[in-house]
C-alpha positions as CSV (number, residue, x, y, z in Angstrom):
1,X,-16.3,-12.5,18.0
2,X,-16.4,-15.6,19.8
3,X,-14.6,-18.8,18.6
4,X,-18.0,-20.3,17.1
5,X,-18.7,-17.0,15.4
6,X,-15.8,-17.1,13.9
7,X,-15.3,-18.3,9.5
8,X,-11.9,-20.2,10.6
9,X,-12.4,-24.1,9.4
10,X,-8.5,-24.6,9.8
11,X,-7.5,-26.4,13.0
12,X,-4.7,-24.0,13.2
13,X,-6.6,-21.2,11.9
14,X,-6.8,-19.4,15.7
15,X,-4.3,-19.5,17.7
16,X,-3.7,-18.5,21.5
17,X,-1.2,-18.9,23.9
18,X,-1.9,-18.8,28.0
19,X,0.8,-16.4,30.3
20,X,2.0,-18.9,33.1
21,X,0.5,-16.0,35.6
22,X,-1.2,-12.8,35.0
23,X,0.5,-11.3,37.6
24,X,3.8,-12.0,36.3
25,X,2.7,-11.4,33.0
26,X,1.8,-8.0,34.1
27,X,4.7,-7.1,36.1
28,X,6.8,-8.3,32.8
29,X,5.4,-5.6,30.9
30,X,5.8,-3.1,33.4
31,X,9.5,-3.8,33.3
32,X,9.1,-3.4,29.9
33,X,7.2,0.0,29.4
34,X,9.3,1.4,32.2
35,X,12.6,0.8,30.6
36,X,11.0,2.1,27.4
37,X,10.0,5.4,29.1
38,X,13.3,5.5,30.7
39,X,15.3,4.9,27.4
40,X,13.8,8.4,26.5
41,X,15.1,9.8,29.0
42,X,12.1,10.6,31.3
43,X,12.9,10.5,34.9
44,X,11.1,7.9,37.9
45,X,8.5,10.8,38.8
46,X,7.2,11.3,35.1
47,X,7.5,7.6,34.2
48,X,5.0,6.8,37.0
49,X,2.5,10.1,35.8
50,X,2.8,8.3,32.5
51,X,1.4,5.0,34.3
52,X,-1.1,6.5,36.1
53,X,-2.6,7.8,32.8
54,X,-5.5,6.5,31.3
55,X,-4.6,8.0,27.9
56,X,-1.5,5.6,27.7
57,X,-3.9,2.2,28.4
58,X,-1.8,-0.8,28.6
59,X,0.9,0.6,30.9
60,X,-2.5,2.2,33.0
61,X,-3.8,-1.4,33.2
62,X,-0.6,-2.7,34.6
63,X,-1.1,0.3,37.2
64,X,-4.5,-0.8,38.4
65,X,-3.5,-4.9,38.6
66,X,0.0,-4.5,40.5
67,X,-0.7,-1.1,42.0
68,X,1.3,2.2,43.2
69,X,3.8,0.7,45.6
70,X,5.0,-1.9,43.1
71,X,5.0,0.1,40.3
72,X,7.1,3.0,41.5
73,X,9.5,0.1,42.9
74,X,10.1,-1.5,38.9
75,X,10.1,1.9,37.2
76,X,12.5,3.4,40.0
77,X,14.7,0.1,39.2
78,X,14.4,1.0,35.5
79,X,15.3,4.8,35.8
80,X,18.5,3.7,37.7
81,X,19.5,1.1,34.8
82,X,18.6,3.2,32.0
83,X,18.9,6.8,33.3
84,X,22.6,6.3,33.0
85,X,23.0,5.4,30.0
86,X,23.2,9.0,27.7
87,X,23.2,8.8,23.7
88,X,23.8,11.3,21.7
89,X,23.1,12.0,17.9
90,X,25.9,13.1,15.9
91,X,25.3,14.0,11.8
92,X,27.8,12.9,9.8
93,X,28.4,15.1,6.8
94,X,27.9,13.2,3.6
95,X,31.0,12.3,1.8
């Protein structure tokens, strides 16, 4: 639906913001999904497989725009942050 299209009379009705870059934009979110996917506990190797699937599309589309090389650099940096880091699940019996 374009703006015109649209049944909005409301000057503030839609909304938008721009991302200073794409690029950086893009590279921000890889830092994001990749300390997500590290959180879990997933090591650098299957953190970039997850990347290079289309299945999982918005990390995939940060794969195509910054490519392999940088990728693998920001999850690798991610894994070593995050991969330390253990937590463990007790259950507390209920008093």
């Amino acid at each position: 639906m374009t703006y015109e299209d649209s049944e909005c009379t409301g000057r503030t009705a839609i909304v938008g913001t721009r991302a200073s870059s794409y690029a950086a934009s893009c590279e921000q979110s890889c830092r994001i999904f990749a300390g997500e996917f590290a959180r879990l506990g997933l090591d650098a190797e299957k953190v970039v497989q997850l990347f290079r699937s289309p299945f999982y599309v918005a990390p995939y589309r940060t794969y195509q725009i910054l490519g392999e090389e940088k990728v693998s650099k920001i999850v690798r940096a991610s894994v070593d942050l995050w991969g330390k880091i253990q937590v463990e699940r007790r259950e507390v019996a209920p008093r």
